[in-house]
MARVO-436328 format. One record per residue: x, y, z of N, C-alpha, C, CB in turn; residue number from 1; residue in three letters. Coordinates in steps of 0.05 Angstrom, whole numbers. Glycine has a CB too. Layout:
BEGIN
   n_px   n_py   n_pz  ca_px  ca_py  ca_pz   c_px   c_py   c_pz  cb_px  cb_py  cb_pz   n res
      X      Y      Z      X      Y      Z      X      Y      Z      X      Y      Z NUM ALA
...
***
This chain:
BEGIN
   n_px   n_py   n_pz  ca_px  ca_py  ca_pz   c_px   c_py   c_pz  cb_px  cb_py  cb_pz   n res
     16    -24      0      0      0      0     17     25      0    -19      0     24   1 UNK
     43     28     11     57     48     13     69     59     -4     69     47     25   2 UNK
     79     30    -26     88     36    -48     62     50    -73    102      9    -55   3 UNK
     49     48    -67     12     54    -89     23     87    -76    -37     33    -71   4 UNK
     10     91    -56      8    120    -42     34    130    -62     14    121      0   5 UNK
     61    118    -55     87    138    -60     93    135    -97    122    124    -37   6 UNK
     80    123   -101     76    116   -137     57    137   -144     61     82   -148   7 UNK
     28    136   -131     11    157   -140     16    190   -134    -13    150   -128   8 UNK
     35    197   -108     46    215   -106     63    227   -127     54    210    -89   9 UNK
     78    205   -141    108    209   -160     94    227   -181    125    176   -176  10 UNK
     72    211   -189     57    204   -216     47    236   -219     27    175   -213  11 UNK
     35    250   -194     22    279   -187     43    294   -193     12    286   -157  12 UNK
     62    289   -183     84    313   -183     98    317   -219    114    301   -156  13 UNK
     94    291   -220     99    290   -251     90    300   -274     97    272   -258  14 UNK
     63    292   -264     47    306   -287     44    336   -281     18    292   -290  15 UNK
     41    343   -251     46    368   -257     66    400   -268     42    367   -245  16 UNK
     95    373   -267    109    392   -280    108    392   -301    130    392   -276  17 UNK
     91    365   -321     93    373   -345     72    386   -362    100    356   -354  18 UNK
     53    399   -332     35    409   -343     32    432   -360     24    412   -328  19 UNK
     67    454   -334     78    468   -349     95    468   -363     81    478   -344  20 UNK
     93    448   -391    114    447   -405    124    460   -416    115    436   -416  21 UNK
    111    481   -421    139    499   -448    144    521   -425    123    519   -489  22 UNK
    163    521   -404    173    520   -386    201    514   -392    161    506   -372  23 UNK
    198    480   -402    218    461   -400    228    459   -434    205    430   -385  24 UNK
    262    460   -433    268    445   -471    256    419   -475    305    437   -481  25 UNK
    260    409   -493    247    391   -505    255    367   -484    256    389   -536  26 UNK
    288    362   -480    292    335   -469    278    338   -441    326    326   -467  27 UNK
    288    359   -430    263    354   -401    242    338   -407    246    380   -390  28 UNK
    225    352   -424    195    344   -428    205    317   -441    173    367   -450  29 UNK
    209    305   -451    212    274   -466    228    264   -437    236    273   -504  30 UNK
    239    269   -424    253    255   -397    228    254   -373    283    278   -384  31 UNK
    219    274   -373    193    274   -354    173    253   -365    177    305   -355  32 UNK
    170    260   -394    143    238   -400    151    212   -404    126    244   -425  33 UNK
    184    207   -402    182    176   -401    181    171   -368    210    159   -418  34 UNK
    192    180   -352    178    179   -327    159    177   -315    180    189   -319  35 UNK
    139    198   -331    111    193   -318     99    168   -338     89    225   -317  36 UNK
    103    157   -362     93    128   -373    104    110   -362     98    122   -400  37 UNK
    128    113   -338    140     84   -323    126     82   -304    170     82   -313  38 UNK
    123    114   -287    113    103   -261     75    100   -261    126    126   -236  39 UNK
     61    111   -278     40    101   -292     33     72   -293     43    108   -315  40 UNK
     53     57   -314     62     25   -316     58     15   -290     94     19   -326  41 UNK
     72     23   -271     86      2   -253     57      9   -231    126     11   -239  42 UNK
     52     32   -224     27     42   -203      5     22   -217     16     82   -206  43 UNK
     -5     15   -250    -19      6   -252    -22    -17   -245    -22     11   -266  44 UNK
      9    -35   -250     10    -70   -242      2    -78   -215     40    -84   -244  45 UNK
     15    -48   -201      8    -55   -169    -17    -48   -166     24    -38   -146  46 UNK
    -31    -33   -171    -56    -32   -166    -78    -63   -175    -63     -5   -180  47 UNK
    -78    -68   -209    -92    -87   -208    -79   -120   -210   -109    -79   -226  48 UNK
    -53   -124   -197    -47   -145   -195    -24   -152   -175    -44   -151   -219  49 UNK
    -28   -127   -154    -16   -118   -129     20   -128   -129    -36   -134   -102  50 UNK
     23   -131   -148     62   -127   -157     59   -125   -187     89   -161   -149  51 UNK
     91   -115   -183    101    -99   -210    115   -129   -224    127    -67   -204  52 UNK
    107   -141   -247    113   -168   -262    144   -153   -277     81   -181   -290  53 UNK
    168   -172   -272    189   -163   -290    190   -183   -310    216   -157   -277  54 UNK
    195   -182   -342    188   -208   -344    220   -200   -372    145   -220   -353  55 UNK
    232   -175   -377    258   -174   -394    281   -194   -381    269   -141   -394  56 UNK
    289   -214   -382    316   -228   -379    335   -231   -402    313   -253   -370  57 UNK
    363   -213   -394    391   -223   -405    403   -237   -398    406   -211   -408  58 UNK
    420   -250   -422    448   -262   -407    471   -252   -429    449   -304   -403  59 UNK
    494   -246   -422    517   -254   -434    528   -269   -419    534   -236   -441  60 UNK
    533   -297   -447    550   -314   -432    536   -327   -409    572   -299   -423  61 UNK
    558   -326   -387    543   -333   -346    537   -309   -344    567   -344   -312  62 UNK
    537   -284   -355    530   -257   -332    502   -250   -342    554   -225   -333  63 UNK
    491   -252   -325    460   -245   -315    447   -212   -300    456   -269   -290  64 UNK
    441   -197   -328    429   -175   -329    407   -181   -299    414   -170   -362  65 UNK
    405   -167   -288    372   -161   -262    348   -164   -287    368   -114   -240  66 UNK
    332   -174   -280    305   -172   -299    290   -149   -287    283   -201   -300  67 UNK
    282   -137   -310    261   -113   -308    240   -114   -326    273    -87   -314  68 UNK
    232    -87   -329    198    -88   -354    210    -67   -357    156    -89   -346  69 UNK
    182    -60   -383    190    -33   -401    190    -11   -384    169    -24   -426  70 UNK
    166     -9   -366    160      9   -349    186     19   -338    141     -2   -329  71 UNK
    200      4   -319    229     13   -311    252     21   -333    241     -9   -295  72 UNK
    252     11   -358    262     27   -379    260     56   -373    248     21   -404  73 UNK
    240     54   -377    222     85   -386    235    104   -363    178     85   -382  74 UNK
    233    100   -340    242    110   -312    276    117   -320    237     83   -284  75 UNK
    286     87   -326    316    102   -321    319    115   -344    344     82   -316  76 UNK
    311    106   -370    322    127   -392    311    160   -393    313    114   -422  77 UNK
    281    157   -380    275    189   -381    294    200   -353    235    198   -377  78 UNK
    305    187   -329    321    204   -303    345    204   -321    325    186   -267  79 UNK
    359    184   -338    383    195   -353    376    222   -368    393    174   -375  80 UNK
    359    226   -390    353    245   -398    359    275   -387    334    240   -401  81 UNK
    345    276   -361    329    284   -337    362    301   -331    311    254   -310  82 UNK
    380    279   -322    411    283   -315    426    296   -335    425    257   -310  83 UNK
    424    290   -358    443    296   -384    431    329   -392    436    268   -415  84 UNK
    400    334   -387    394    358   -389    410    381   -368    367    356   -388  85 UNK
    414    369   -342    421    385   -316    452    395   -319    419    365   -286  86 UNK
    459    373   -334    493    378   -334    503    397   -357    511    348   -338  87 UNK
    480    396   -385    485    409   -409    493    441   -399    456    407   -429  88 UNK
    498    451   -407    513    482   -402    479    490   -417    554    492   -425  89 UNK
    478    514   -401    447    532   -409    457    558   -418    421    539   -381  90 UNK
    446    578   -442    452    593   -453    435    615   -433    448    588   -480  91 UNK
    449    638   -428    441    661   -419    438    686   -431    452    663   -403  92 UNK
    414    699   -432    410    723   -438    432    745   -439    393    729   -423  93 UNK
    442    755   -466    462    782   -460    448    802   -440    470    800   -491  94 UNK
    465    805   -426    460    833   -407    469    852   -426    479    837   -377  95 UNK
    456    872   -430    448    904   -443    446    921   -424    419    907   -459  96 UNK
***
């Protein structure tokens, strides 16, 4: 249940920043909205089948990737995004 509450919390805050999107450049907004389609995903599995199903498995070789779903895709590639936007150098207005 705690995890539902702190999923449906995520999910609010999410959508509300991308409410104000043009606010945000583009990768924000494409980093945010794969975030809010992961944690969407995953709030939904828990809700109607009370856990999140991982069902992606790798191997190379003996080494054994963690299994995940798309949903957690979505999460780490839009928080990479999310990161790669923070670190980009931002252009500033000439002072006149």
């Amino acid at each position: 249940m705690v995890l539902i509450v702190f999923s449906a919390a995520a999910l609010v805050l999410v959508a509300g920043l991308l409410w104000k999107a043009s606010r945000w450049d583009r990768w924000t907004v494409y980093g945010l909205a794969l975030v809010l389609g992961g944690a969407a995903g995953n709030l939904f599995d828990r809700i109607m089948w009370g856990r999140v199903t991982d069902f992606l498995e790798f191997y190379i070789g003996n080494l054994h990737w963690p299994t995940f779903n798309v949903a957690d895709s979505c999460i780490v590639i839009g928080s990479g995004l999310l990161v790669l936007d923070l670190l980009k150098p931002k252009r500033q207005p000439a002072q006149t």
